[in-house]
GUZABA-342082 format. One record per residue: x, y, z of N, C-alpha, C, O in turn; residue in three letters; residue number from 1. Coordinates in pm, whole numbers. Layout:
% residues N
+--------+---------+--------+---------+----------+--------+--------+---------+--------+--------+---------+--------+-----+-----+
! n.east ! n.north !   n.up ! ca.east ! ca.north !  ca.up ! c.east ! c.north !   c.up ! o.east ! o.north !   o.up ! res !   n !
+--------+---------+--------+---------+----------+--------+--------+---------+--------+--------+---------+--------+-----+-----+
!      X !       Y !      Z !       X !        Y !      Z !      X !       Y !      Z !      X !       Y !      Z ! ALA ! NUM !
...
+--------+---------+--------+---------+----------+--------+--------+---------+--------+--------+---------+--------+-----+-----+
This chain:
% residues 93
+--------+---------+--------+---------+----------+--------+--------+---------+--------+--------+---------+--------+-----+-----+
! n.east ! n.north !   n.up ! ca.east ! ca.north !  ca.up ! c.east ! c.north !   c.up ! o.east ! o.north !   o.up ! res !   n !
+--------+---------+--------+---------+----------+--------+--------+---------+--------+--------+---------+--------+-----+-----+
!  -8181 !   -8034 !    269 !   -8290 !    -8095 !    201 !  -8330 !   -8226 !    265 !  -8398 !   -8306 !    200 ! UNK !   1 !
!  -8291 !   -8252 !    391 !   -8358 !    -8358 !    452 !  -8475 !   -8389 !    456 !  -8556 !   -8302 !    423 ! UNK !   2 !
!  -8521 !   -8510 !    492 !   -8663 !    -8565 !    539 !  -8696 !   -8451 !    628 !  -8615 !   -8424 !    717 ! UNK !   3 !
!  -8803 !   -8382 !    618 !   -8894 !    -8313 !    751 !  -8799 !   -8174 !    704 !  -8891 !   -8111 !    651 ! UNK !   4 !
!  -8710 !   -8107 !    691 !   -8662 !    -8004 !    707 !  -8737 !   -7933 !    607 !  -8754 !   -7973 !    492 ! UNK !   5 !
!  -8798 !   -7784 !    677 !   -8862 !    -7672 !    618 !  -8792 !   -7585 !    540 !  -8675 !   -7590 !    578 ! UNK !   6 !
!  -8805 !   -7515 !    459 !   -8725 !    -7396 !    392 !  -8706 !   -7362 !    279 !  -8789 !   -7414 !    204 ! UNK !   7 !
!  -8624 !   -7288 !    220 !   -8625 !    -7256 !     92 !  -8423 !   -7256 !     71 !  -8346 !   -7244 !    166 ! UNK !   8 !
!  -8384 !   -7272 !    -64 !   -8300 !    -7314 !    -38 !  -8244 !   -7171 !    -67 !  -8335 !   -7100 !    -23 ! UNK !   9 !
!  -8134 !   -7075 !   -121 !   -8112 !    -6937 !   -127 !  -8169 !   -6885 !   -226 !  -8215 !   -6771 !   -223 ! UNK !  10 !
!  -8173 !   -6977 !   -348 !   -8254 !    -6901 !   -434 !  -8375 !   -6945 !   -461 !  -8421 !   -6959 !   -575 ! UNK !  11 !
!  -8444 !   -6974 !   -338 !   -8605 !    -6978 !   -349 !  -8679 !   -7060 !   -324 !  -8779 !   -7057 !   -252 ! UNK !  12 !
!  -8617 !   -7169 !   -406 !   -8678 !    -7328 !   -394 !  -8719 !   -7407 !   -270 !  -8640 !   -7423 !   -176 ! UNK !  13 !
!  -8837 !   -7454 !   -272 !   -8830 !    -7522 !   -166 !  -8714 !   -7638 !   -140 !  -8671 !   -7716 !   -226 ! UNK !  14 !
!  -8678 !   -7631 !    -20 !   -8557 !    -7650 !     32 !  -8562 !   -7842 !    -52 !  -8506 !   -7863 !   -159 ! UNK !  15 !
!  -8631 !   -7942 !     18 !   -8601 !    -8094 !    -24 !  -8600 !   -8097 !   -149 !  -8508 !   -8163 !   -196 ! UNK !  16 !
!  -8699 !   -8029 !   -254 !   -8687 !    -8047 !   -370 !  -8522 !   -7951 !   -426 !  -8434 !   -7996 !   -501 ! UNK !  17 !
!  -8524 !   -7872 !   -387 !   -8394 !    -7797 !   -450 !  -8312 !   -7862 !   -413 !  -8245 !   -7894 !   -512 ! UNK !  18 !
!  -8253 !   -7926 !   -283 !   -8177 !    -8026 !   -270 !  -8143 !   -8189 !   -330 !  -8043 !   -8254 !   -360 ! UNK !  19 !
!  -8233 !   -8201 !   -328 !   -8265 !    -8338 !   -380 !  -8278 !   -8325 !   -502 !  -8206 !   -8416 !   -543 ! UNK !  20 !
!  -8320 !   -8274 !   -592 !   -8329 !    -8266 !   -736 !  -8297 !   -8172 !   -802 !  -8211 !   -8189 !   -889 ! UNK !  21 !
!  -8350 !   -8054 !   -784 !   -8279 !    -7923 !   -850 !  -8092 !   -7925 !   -850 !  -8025 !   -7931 !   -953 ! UNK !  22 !
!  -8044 !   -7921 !   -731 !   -7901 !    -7961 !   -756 !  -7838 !   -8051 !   -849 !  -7754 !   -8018 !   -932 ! UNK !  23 !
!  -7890 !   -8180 !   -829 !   -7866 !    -8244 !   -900 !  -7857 !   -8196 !  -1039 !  -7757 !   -8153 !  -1096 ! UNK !  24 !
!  -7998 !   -8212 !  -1094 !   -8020 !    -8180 !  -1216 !  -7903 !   -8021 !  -1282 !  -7887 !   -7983 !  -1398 ! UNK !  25 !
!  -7857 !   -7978 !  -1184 !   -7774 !    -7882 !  -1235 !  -7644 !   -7891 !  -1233 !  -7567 !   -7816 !  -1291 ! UNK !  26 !
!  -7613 !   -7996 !  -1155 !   -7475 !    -8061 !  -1144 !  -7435 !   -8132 !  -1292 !  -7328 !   -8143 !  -1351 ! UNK !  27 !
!  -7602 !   -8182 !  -1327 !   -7549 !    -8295 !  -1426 !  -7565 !   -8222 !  -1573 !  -7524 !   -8274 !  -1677 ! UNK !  28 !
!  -7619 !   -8119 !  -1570 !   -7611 !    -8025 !  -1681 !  -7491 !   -7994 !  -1715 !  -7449 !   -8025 !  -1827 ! UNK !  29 !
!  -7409 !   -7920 !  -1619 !   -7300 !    -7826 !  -1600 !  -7203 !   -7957 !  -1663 !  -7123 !   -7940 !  -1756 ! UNK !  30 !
!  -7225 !   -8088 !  -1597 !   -7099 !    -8174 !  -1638 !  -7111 !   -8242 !  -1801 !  -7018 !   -8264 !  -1879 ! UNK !  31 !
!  -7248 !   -8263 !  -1820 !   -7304 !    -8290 !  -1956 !  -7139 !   -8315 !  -2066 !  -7067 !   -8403 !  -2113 ! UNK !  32 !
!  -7154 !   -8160 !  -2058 !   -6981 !    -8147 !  -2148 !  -6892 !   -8255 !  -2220 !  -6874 !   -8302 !  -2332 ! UNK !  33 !
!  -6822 !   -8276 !  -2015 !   -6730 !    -8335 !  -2010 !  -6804 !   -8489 !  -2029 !  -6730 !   -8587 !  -2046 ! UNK !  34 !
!  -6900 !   -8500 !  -2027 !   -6932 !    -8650 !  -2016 !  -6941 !   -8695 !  -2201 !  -6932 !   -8801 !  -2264 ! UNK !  35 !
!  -6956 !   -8595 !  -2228 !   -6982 !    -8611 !  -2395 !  -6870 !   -8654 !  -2464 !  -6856 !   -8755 !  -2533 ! UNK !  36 !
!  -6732 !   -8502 !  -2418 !   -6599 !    -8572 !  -2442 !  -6521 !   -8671 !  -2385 !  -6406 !   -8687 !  -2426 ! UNK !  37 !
!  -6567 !   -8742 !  -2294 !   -6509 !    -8843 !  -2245 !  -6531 !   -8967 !  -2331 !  -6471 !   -9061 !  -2280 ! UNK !  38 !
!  -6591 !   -8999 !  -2436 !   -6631 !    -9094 !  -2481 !  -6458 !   -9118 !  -2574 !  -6378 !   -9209 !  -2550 ! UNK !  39 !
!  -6444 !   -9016 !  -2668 !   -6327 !    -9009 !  -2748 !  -6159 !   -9107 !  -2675 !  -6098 !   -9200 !  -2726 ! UNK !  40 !
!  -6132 !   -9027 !  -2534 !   -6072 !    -9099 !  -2473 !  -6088 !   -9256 !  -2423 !  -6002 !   -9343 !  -2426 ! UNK !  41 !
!  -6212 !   -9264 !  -2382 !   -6205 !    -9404 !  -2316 !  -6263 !   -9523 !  -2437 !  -6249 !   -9645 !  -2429 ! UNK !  42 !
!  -6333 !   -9445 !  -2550 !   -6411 !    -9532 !  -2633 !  -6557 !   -9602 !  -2592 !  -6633 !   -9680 !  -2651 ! UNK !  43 !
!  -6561 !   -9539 !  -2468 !   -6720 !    -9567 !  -2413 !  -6789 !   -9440 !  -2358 !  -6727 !   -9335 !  -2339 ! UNK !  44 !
!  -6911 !   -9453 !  -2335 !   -6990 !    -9293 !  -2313 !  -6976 !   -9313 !  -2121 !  -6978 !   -9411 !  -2045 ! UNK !  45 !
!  -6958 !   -9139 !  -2100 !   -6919 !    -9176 !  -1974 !  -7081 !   -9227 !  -1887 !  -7188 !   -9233 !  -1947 ! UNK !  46 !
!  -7070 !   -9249 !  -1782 !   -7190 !    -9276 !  -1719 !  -7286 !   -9210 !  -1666 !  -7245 !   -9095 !  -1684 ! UNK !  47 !
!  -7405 !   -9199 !  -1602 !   -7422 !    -9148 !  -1508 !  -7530 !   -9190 !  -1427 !  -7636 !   -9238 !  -1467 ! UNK !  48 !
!  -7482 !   -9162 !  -1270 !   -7559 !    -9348 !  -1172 !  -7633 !   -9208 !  -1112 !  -7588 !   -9094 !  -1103 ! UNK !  49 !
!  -7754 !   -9258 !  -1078 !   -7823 !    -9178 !  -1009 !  -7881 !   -9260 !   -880 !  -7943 !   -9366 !   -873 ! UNK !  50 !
!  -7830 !   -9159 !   -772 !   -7936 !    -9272 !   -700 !  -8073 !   -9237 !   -601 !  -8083 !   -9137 !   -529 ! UNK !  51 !
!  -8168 !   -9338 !   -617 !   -8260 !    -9247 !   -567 !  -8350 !   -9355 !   -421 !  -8312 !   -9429 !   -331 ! UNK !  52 !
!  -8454 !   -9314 !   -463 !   -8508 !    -9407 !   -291 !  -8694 !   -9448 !   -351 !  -8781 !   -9380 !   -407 ! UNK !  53 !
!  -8689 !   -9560 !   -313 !   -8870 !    -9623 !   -321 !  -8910 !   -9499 !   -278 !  -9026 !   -9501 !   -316 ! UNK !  54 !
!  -8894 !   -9395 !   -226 !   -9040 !    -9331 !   -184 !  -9096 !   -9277 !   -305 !  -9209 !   -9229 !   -310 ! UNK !  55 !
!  -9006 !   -9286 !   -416 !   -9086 !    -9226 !   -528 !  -9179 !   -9262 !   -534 !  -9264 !   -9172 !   -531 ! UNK !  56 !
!  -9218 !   -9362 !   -543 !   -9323 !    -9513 !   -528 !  -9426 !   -9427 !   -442 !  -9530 !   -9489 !   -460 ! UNK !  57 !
!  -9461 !   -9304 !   -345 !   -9513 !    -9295 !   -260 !  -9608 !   -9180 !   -291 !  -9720 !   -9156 !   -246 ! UNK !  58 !
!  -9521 !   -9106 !   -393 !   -9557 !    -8975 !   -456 !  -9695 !   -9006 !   -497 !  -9727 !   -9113 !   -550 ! UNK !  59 !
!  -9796 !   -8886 !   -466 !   -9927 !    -8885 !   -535 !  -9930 !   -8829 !   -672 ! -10031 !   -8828 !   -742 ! UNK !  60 !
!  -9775 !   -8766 !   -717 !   -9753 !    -8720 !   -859 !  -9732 !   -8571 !   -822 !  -9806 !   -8509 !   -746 ! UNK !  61 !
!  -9639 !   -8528 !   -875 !   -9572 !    -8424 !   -899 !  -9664 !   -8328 !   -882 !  -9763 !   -8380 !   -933 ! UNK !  62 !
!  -9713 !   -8169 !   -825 !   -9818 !    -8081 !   -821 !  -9705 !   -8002 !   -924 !  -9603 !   -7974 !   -861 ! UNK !  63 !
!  -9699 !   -7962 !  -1059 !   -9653 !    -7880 !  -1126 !  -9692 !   -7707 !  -1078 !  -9609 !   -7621 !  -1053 ! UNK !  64 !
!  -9845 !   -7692 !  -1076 !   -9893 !    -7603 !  -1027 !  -9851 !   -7519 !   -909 !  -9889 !   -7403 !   -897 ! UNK !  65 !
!  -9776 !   -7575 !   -827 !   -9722 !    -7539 !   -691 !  -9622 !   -7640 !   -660 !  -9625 !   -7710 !   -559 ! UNK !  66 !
!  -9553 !   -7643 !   -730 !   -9451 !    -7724 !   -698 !  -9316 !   -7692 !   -581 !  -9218 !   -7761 !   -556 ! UNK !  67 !
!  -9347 !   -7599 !   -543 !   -9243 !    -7489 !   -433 !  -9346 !   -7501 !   -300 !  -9300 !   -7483 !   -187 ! UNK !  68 !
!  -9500 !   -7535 !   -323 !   -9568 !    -7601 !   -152 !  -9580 !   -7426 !   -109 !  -9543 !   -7375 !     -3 ! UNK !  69 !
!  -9623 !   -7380 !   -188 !   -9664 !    -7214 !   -149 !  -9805 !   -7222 !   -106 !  -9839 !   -7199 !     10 ! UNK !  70 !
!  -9918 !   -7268 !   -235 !  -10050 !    -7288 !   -182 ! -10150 !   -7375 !   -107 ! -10269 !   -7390 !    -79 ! UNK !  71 !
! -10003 !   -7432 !    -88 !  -10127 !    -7586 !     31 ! -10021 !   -7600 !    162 !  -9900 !   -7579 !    161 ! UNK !  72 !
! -10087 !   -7633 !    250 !   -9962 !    -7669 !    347 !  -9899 !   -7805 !    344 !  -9959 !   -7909 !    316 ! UNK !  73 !
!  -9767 !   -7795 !    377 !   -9664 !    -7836 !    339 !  -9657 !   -7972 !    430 !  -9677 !   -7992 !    550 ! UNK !  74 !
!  -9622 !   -8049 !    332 !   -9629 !    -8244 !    367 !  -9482 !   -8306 !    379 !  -9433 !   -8369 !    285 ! UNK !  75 !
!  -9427 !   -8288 !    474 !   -9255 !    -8318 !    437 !  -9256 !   -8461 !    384 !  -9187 !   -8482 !    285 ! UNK !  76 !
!  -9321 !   -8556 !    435 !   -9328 !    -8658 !    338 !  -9325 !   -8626 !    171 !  -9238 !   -8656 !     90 ! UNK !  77 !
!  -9438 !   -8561 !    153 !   -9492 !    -8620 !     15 !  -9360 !   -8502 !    -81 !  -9314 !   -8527 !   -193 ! UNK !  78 !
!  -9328 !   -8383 !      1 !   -9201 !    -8356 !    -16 !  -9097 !   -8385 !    -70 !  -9018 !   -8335 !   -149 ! UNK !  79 !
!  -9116 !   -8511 !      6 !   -8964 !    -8555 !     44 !  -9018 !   -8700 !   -132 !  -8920 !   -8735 !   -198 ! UNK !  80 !
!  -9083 !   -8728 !   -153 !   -9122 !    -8859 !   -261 !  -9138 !   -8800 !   -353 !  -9144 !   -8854 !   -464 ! UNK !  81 !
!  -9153 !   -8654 !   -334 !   -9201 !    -8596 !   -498 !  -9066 !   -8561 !   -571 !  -9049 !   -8584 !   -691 ! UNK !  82 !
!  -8959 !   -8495 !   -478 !   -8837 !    -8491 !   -488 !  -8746 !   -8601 !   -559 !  -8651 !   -8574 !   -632 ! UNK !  83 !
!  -8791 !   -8728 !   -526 !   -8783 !    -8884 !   -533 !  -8808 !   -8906 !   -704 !  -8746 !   -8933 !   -807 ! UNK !  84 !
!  -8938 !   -8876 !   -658 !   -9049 !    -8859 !   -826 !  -8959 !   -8842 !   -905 !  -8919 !   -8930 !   -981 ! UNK !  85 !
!  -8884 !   -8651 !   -892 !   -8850 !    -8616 !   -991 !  -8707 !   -8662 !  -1075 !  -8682 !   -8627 !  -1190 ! UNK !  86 !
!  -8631 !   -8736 !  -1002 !   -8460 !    -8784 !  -1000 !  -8507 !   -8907 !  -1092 !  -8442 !   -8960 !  -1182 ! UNK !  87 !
!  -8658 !   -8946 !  -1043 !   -8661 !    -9087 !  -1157 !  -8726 !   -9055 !  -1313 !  -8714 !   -9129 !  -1411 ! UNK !  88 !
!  -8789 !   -8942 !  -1310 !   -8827 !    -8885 !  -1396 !  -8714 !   -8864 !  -1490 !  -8703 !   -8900 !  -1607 ! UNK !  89 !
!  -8632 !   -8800 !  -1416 !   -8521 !    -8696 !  -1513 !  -8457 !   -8804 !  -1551 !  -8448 !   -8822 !  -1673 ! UNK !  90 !
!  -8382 !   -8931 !  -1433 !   -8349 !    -9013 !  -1532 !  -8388 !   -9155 !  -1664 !  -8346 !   -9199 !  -1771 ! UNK !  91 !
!  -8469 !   -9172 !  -1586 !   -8614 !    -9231 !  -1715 !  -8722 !   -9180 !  -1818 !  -8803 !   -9250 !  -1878 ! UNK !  92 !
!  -8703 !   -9012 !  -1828 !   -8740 !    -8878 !  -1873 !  -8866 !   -8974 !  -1904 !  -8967 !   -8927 !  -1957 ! UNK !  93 !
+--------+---------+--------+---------+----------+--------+--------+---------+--------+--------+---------+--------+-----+-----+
């Protein structure tokens, strides 16, 4: 899911966004759980640091409509910020 790298990731996604955010976002689902019961033990809620990059800042806004870069040709930049977009989204919902 690098800067500039083309593709899809195995199950479909365009490759920077499935990397960059789709993973994520499924990493932090799956752990959700344990982060819930961790509070009991430590007496605080566990954390979670996300980290992301100014290019969000760069994004012309998310294309929901084509968000996989099927019907327009493909901008590894804006790619690569929309990806950005979405990590600040999810964590500032």
């Amino acid at each position: 899911g690098g800067f500039g790298v083309e593709g899809q990731t195995k199950q479909g996604f365009e490759l920077c966004m499935g990397t960059n955010h789709y993973g994520h976002f499924l990493f932090n689902s799956l752990i959700f759980p344990l982060r819930l019961a961790s509070k009991p033990v430590t007496n605080q809620p566990a954390r979670l640091v996300s980290v992301a990059s100014v290019a969000h800042e760069q994004s012309k806004g998310i294309n929901f409509e084509d968000i996989e870069w099927t019907s327009r040709k493909r901008d590894a930049m804006a790619c690569y910020c929309d990806s950005k977009l979405a990590n600040v989204h999810y964590m500032y919902g």
